[in-house]
mmJSON file of the N, C-alpha and C atoms, coordinates in Angstrom:
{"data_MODEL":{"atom_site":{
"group_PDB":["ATOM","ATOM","ATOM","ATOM","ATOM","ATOM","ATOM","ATOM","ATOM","ATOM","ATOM","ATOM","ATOM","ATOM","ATOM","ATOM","ATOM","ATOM","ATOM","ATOM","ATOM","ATOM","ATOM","ATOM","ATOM","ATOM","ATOM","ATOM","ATOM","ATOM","ATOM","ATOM","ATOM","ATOM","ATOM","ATOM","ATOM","ATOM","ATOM","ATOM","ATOM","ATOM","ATOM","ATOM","ATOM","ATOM","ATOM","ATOM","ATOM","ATOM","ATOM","ATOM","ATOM","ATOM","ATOM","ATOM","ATOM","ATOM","ATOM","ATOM","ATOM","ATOM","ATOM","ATOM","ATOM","ATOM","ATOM","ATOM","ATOM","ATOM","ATOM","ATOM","ATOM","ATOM","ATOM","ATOM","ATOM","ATOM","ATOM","ATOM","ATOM","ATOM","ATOM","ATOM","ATOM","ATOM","ATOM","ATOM","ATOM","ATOM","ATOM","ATOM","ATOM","ATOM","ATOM","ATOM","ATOM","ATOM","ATOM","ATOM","ATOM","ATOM","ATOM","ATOM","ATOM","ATOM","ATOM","ATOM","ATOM","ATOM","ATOM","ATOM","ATOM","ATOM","ATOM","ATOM","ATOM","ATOM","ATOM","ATOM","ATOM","ATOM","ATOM","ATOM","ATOM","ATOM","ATOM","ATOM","ATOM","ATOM","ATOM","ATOM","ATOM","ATOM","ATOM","ATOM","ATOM","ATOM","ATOM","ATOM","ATOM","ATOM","ATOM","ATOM","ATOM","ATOM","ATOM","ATOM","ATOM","ATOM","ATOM","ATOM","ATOM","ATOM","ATOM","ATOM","ATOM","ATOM","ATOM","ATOM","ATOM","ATOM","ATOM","ATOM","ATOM","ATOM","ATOM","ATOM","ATOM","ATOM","ATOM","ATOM","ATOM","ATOM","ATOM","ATOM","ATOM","ATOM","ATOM","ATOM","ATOM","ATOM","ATOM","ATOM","ATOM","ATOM","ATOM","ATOM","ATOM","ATOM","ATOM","ATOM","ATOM","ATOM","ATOM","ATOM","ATOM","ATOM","ATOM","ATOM","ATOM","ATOM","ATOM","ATOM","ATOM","ATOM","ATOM","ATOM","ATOM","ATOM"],
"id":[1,2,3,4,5,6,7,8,9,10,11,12,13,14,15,16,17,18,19,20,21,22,23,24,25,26,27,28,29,30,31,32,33,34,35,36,37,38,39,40,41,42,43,44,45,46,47,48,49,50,51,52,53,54,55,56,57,58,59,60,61,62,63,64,65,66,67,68,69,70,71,72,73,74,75,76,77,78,79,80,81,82,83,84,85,86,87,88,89,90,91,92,93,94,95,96,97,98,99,100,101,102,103,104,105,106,107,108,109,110,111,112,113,114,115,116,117,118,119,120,121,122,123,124,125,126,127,128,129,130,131,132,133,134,135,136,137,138,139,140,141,142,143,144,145,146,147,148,149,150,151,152,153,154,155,156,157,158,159,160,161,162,163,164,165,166,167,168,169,170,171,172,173,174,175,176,177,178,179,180,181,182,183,184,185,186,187,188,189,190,191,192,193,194,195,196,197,198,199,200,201,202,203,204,205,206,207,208,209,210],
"type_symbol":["N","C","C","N","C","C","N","C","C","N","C","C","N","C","C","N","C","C","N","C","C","N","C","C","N","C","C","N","C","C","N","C","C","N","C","C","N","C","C","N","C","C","N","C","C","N","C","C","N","C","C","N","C","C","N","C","C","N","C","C","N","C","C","N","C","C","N","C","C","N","C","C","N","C","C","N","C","C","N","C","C","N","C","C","N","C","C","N","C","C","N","C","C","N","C","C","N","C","C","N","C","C","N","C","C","N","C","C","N","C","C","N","C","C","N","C","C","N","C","C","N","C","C","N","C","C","N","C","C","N","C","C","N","C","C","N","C","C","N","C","C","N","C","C","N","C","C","N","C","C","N","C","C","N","C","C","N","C","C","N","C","C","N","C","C","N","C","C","N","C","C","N","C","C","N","C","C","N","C","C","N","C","C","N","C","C","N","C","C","N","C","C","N","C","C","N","C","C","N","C","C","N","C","C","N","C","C","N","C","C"],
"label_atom_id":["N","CA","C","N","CA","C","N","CA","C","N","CA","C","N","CA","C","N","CA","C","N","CA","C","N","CA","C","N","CA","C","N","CA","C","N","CA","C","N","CA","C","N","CA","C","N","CA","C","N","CA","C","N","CA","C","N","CA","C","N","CA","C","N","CA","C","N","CA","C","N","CA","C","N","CA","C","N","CA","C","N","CA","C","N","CA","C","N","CA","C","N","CA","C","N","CA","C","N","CA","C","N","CA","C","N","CA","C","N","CA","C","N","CA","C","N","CA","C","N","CA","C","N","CA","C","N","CA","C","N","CA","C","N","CA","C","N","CA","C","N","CA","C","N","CA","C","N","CA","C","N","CA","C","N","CA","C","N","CA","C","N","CA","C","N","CA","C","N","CA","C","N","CA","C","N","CA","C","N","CA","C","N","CA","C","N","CA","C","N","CA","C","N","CA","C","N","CA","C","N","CA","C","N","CA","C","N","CA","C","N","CA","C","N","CA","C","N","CA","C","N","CA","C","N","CA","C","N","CA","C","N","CA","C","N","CA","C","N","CA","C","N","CA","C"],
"label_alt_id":[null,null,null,null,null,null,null,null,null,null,null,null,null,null,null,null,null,null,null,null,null,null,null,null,null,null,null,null,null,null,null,null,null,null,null,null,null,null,null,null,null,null,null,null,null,null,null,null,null,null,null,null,null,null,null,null,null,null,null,null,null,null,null,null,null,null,null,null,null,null,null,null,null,null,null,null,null,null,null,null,null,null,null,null,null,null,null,null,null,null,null,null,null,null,null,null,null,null,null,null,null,null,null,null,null,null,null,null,null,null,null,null,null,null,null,null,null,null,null,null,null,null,null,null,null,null,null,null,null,null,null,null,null,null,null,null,null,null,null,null,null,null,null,null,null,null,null,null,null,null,null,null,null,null,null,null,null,null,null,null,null,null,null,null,null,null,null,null,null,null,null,null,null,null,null,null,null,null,null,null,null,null,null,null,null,null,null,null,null,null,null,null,null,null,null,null,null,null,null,null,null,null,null,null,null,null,null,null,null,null],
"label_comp_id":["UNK","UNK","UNK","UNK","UNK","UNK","UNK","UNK","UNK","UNK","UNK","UNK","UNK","UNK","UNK","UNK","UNK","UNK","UNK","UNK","UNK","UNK","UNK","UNK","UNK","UNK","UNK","UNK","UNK","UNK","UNK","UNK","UNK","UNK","UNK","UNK","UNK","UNK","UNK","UNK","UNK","UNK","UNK","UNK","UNK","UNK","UNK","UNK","UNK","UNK","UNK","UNK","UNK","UNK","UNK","UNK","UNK","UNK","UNK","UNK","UNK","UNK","UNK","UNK","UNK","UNK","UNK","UNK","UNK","UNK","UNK","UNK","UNK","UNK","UNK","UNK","UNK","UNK","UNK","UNK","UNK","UNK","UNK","UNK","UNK","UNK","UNK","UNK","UNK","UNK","UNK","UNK","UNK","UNK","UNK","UNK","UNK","UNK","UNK","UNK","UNK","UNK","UNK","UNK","UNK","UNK","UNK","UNK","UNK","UNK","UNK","UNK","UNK","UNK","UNK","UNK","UNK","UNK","UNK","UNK","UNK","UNK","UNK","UNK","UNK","UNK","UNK","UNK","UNK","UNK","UNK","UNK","UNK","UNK","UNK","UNK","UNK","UNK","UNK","UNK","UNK","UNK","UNK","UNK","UNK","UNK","UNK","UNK","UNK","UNK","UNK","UNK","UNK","UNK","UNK","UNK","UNK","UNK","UNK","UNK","UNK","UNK","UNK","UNK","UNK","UNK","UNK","UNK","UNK","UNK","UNK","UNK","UNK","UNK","UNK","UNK","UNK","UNK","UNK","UNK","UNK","UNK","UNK","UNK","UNK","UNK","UNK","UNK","UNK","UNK","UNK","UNK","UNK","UNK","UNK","UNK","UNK","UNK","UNK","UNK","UNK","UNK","UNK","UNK","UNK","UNK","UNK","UNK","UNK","UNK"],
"label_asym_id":["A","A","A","A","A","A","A","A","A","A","A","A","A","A","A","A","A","A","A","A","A","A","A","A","A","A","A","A","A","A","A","A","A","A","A","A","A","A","A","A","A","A","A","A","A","A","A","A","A","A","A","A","A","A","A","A","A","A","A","A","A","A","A","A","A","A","A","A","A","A","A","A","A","A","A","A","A","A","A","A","A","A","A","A","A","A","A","A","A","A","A","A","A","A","A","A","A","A","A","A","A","A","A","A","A","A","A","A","A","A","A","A","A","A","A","A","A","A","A","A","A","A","A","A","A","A","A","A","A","A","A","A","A","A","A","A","A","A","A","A","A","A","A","A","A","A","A","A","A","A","A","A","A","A","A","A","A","A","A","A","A","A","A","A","A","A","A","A","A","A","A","A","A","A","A","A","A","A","A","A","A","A","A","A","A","A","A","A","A","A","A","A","A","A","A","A","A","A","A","A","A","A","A","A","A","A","A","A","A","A"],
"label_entity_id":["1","1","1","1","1","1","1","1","1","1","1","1","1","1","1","1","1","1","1","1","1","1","1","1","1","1","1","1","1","1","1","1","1","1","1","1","1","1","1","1","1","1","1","1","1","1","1","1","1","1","1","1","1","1","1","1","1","1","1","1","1","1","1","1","1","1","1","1","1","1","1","1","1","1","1","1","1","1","1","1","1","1","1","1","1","1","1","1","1","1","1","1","1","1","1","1","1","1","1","1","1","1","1","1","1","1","1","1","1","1","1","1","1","1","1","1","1","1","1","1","1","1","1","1","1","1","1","1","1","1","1","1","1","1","1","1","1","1","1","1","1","1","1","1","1","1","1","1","1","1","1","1","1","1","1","1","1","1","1","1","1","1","1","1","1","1","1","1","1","1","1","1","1","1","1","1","1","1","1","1","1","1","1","1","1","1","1","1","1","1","1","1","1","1","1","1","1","1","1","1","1","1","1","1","1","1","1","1","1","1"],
"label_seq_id":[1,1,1,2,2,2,3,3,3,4,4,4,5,5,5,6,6,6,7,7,7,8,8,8,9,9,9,10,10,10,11,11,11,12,12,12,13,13,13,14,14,14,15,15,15,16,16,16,17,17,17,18,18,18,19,19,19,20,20,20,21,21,21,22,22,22,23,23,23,24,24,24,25,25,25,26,26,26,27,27,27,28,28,28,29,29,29,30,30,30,31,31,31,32,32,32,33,33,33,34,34,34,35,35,35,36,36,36,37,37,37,38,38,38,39,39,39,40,40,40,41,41,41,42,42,42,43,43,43,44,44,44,45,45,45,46,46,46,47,47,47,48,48,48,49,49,49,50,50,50,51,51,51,52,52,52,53,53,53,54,54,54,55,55,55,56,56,56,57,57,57,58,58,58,59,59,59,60,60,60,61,61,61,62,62,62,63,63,63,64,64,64,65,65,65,66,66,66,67,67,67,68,68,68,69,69,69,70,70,70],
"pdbx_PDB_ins_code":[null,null,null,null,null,null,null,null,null,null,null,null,null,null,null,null,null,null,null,null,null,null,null,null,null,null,null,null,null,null,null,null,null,null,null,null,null,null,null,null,null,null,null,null,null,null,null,null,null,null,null,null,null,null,null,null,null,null,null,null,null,null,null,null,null,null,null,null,null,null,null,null,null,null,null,null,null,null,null,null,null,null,null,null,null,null,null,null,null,null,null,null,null,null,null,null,null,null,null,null,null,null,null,null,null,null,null,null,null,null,null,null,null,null,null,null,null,null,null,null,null,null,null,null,null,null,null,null,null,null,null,null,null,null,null,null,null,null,null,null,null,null,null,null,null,null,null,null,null,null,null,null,null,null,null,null,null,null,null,null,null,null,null,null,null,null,null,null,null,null,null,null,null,null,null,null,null,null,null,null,null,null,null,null,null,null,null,null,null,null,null,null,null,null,null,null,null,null,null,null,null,null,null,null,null,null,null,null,null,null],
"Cartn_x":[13.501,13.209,12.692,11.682,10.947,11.383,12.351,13.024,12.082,11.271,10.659,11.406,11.692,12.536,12.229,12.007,11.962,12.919,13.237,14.919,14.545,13.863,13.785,14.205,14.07,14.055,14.987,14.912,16.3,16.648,16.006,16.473,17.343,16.986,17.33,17.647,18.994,19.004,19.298,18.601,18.563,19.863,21.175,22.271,22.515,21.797,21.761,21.204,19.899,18.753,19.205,20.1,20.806,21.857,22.995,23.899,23.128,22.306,21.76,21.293,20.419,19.792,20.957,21.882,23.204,23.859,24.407,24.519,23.74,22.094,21.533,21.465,21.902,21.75,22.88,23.904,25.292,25.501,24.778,24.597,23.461,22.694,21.606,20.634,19.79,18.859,18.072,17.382,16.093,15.668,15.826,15.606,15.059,13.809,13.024,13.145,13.783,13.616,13.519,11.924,11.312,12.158,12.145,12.698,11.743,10.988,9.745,10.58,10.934,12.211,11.409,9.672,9.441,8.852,9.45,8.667,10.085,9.843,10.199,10.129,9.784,9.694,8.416,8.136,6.859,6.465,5.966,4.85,3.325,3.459,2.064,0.877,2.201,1.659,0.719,-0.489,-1.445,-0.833,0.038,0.174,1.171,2.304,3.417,2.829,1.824,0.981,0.4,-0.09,-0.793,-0.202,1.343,2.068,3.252,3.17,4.076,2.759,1.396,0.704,1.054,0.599,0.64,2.085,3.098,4.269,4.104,3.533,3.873,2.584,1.262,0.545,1.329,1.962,2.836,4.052,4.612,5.849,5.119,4.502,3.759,3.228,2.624,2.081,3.037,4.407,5.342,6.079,6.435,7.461,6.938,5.744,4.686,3.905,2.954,1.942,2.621,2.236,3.111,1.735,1.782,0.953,1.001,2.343,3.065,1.998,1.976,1.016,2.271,1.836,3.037,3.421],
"Cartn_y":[-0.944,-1.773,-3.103,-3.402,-4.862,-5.519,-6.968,-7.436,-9.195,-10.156,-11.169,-12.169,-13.346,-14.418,-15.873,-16.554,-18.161,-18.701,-19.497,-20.019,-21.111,-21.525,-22.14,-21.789,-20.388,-19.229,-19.768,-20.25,-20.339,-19.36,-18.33,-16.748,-16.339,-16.016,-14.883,-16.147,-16.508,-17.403,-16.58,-17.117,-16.494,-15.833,-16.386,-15.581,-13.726,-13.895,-12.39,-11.782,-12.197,-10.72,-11.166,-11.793,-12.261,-10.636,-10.866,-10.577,-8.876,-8.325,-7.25,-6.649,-7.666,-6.892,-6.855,-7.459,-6.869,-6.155,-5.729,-4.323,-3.324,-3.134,-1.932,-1.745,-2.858,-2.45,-2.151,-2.324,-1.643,-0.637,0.235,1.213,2.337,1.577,2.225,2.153,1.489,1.234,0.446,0.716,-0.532,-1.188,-2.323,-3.394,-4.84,-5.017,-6.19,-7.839,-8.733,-9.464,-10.86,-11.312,-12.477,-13.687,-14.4,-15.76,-16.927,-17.265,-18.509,-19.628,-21.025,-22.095,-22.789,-22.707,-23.976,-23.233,-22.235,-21.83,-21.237,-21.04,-20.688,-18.889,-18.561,-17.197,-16.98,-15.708,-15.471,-16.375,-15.548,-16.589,-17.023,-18.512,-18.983,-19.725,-20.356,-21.335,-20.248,-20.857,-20.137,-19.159,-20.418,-19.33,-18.907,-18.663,-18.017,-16.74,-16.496,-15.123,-14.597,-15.447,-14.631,-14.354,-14.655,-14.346,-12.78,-12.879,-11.935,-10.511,-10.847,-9.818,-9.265,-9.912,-9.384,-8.429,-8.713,-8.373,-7.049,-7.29,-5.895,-4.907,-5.388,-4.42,-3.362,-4.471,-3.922,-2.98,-3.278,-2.251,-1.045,-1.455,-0.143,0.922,0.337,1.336,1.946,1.102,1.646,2.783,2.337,3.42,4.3,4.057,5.137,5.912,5.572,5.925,6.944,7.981,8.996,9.837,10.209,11.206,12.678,12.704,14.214,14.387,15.63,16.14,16.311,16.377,16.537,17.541],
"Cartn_z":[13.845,12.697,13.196,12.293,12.856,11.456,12.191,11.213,11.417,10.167,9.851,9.674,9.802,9.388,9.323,8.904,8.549,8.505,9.293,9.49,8.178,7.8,6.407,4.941,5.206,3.701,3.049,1.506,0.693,0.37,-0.136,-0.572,0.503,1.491,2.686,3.85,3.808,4.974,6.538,7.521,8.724,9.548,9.189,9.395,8.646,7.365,7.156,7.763,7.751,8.662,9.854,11.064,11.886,11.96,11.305,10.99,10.947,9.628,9.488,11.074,11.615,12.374,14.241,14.1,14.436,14.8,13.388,12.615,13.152,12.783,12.881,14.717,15.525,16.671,17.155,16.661,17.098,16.718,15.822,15.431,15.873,16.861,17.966,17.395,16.39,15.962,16.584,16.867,17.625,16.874,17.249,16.524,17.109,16.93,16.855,16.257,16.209,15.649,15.752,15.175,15.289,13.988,14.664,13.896,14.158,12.996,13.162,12.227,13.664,13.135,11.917,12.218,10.995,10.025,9.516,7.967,7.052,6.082,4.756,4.302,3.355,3.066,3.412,4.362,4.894,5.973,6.885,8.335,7.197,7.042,6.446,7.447,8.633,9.684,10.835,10.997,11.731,12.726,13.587,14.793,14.192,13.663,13.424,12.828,11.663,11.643,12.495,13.366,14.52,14.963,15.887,16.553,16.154,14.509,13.624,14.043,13.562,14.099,15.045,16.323,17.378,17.495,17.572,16.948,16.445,15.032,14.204,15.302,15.605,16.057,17.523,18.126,19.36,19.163,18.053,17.239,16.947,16.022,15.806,16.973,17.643,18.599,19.662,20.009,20.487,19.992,18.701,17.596,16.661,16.421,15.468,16.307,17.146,17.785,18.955,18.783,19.764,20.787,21.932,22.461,22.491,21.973,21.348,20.101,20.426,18.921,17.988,16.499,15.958,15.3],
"occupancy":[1.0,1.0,1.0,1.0,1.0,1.0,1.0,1.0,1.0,1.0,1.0,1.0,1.0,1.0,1.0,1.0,1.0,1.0,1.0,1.0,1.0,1.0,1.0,1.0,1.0,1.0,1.0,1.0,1.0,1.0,1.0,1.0,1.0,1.0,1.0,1.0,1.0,1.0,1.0,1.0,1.0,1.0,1.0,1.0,1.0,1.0,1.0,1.0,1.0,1.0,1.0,1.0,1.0,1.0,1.0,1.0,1.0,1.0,1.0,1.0,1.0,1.0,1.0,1.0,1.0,1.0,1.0,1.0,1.0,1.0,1.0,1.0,1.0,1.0,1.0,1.0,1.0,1.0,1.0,1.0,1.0,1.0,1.0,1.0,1.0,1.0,1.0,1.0,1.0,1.0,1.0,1.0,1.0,1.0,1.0,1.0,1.0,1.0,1.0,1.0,1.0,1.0,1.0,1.0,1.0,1.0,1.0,1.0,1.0,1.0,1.0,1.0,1.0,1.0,1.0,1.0,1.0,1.0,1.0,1.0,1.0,1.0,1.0,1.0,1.0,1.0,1.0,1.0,1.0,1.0,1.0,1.0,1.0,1.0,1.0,1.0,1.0,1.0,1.0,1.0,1.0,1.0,1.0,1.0,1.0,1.0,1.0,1.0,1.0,1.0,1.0,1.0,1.0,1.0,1.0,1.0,1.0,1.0,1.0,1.0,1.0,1.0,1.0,1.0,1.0,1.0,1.0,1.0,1.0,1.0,1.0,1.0,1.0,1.0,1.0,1.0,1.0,1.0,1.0,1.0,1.0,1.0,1.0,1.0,1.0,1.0,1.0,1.0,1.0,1.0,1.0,1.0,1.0,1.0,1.0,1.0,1.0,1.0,1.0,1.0,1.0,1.0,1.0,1.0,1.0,1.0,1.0,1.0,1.0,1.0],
"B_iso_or_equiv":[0.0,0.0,0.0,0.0,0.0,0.0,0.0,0.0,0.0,0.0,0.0,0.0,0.0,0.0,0.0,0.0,0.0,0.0,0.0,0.0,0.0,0.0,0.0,0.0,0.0,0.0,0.0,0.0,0.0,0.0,0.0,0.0,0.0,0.0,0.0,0.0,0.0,0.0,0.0,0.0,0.0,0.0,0.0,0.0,0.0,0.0,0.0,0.0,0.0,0.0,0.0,0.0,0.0,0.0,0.0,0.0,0.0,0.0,0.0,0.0,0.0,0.0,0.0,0.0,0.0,0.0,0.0,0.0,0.0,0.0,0.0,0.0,0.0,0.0,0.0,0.0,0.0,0.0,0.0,0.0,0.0,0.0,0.0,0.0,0.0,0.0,0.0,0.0,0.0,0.0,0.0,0.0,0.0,0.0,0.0,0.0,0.0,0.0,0.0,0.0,0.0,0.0,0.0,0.0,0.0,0.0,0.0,0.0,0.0,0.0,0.0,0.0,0.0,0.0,0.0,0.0,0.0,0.0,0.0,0.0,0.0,0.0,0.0,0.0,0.0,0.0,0.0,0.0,0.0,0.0,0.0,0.0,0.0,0.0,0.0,0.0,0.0,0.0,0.0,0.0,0.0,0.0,0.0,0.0,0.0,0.0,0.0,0.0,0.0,0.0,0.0,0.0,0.0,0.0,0.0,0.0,0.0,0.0,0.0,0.0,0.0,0.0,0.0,0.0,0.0,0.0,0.0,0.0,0.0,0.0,0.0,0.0,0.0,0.0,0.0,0.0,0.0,0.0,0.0,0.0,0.0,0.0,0.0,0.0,0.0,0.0,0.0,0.0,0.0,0.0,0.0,0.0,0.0,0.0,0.0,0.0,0.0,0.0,0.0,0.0,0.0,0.0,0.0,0.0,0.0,0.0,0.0,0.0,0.0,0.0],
"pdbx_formal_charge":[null,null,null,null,null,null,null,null,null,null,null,null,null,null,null,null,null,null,null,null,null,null,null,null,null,null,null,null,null,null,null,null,null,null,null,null,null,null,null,null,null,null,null,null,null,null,null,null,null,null,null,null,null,null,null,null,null,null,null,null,null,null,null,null,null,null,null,null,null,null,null,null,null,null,null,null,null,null,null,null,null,null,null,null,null,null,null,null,null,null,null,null,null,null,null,null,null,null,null,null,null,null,null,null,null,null,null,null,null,null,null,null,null,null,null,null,null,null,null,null,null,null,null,null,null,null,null,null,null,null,null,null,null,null,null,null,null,null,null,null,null,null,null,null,null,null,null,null,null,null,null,null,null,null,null,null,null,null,null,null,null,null,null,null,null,null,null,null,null,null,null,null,null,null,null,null,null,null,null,null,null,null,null,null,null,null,null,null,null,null,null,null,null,null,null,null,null,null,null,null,null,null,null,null,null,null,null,null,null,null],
"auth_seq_id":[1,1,1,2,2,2,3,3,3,4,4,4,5,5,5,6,6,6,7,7,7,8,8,8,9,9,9,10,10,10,11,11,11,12,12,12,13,13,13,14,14,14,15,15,15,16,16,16,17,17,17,18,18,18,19,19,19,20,20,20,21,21,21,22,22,22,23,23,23,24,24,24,25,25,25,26,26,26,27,27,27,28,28,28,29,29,29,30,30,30,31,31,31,32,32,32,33,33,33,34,34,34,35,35,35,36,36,36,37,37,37,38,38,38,39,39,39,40,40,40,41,41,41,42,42,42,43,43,43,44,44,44,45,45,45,46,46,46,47,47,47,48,48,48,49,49,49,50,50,50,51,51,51,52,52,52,53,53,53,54,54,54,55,55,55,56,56,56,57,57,57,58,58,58,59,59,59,60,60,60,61,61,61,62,62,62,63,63,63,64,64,64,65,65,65,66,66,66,67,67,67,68,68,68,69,69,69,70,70,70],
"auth_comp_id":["UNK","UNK","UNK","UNK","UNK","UNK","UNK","UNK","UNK","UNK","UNK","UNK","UNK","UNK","UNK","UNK","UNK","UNK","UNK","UNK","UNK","UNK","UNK","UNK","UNK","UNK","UNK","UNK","UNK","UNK","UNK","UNK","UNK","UNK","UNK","UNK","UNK","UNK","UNK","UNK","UNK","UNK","UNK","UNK","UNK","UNK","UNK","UNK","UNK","UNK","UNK","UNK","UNK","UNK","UNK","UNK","UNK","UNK","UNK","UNK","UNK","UNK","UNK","UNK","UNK","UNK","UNK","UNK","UNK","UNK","UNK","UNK","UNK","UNK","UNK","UNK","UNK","UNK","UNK","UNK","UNK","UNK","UNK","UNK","UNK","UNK","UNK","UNK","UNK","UNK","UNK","UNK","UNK","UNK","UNK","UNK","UNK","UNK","UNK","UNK","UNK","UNK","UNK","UNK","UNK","UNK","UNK","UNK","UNK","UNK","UNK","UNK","UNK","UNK","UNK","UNK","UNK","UNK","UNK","UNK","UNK","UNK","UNK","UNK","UNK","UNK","UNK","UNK","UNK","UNK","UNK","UNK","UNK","UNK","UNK","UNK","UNK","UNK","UNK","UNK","UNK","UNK","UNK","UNK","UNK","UNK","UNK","UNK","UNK","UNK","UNK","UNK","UNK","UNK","UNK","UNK","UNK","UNK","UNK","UNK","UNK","UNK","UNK","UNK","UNK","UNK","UNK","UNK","UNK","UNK","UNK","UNK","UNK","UNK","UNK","UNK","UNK","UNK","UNK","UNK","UNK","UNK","UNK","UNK","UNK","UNK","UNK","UNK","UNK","UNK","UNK","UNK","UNK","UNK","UNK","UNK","UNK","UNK","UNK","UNK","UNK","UNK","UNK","UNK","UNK","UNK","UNK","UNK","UNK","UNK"],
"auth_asym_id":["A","A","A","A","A","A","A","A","A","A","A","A","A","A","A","A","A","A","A","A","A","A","A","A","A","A","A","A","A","A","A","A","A","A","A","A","A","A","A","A","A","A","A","A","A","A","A","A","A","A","A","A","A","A","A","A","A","A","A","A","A","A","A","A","A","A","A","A","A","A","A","A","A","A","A","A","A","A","A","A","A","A","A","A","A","A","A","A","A","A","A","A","A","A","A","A","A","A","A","A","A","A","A","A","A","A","A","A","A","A","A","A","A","A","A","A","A","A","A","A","A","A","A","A","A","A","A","A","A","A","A","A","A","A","A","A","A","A","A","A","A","A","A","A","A","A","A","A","A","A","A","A","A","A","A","A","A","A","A","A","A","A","A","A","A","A","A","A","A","A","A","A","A","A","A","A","A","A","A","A","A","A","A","A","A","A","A","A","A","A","A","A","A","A","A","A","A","A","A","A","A","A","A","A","A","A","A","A","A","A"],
"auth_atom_id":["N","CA","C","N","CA","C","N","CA","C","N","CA","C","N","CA","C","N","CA","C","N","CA","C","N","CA","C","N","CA","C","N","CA","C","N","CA","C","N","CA","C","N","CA","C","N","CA","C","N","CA","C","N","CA","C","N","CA","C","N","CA","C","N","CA","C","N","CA","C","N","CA","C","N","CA","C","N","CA","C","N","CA","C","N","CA","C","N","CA","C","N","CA","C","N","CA","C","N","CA","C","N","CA","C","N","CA","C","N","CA","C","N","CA","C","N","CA","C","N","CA","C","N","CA","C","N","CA","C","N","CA","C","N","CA","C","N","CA","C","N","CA","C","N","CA","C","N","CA","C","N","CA","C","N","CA","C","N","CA","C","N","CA","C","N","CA","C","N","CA","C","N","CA","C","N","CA","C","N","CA","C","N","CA","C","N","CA","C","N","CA","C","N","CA","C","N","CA","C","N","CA","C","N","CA","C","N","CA","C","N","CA","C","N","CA","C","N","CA","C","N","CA","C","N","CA","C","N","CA","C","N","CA","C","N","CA","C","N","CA","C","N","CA","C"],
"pdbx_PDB_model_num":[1,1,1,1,1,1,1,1,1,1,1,1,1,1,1,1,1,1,1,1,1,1,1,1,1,1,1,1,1,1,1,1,1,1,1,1,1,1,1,1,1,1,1,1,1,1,1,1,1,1,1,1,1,1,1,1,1,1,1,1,1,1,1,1,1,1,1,1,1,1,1,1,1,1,1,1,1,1,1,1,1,1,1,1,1,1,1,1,1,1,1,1,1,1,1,1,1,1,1,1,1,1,1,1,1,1,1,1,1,1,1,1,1,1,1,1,1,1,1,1,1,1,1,1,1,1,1,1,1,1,1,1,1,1,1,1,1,1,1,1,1,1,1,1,1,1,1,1,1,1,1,1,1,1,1,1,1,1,1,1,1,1,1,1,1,1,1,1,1,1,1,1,1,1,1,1,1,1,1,1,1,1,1,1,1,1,1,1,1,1,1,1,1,1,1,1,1,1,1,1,1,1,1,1,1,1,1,1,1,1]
}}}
């Protein structure tokens, strides 16, 4: 799981998806997770999207992208 976070967020403060993503790894879940300190809900700041990209493009191709036929 690729888990997003804004230590700013009023909705979703960063101790839950903290706490969540935790959880799903004590439970053997792989788990990814980026924390960008100066934003709010959503990466809006240039590099913090560019950086969430790069991110999701690299997850993806690790955990989706297989050379096994399927």
């Amino acid at each position: 799981m690729l888990i997003g976070q804004g230590f700013n967020n009023p909705c979703s403060p960063p101790l839950e998806s903290e706490n969540f993503a935790e959880a799903l790894s004590e439970s053997g879940v792989p788990v990814w997770f980026v924390q960008a300190n100066n934003e709010g809900k959503g990466f809006e700041k240039k590099e913090n999207l560019d950086f969430w990209m790069r991110t999701l493009v690299h997850f993806l191709k690790e955990h989706l992208l297989s050379e096994q036929p399927l």
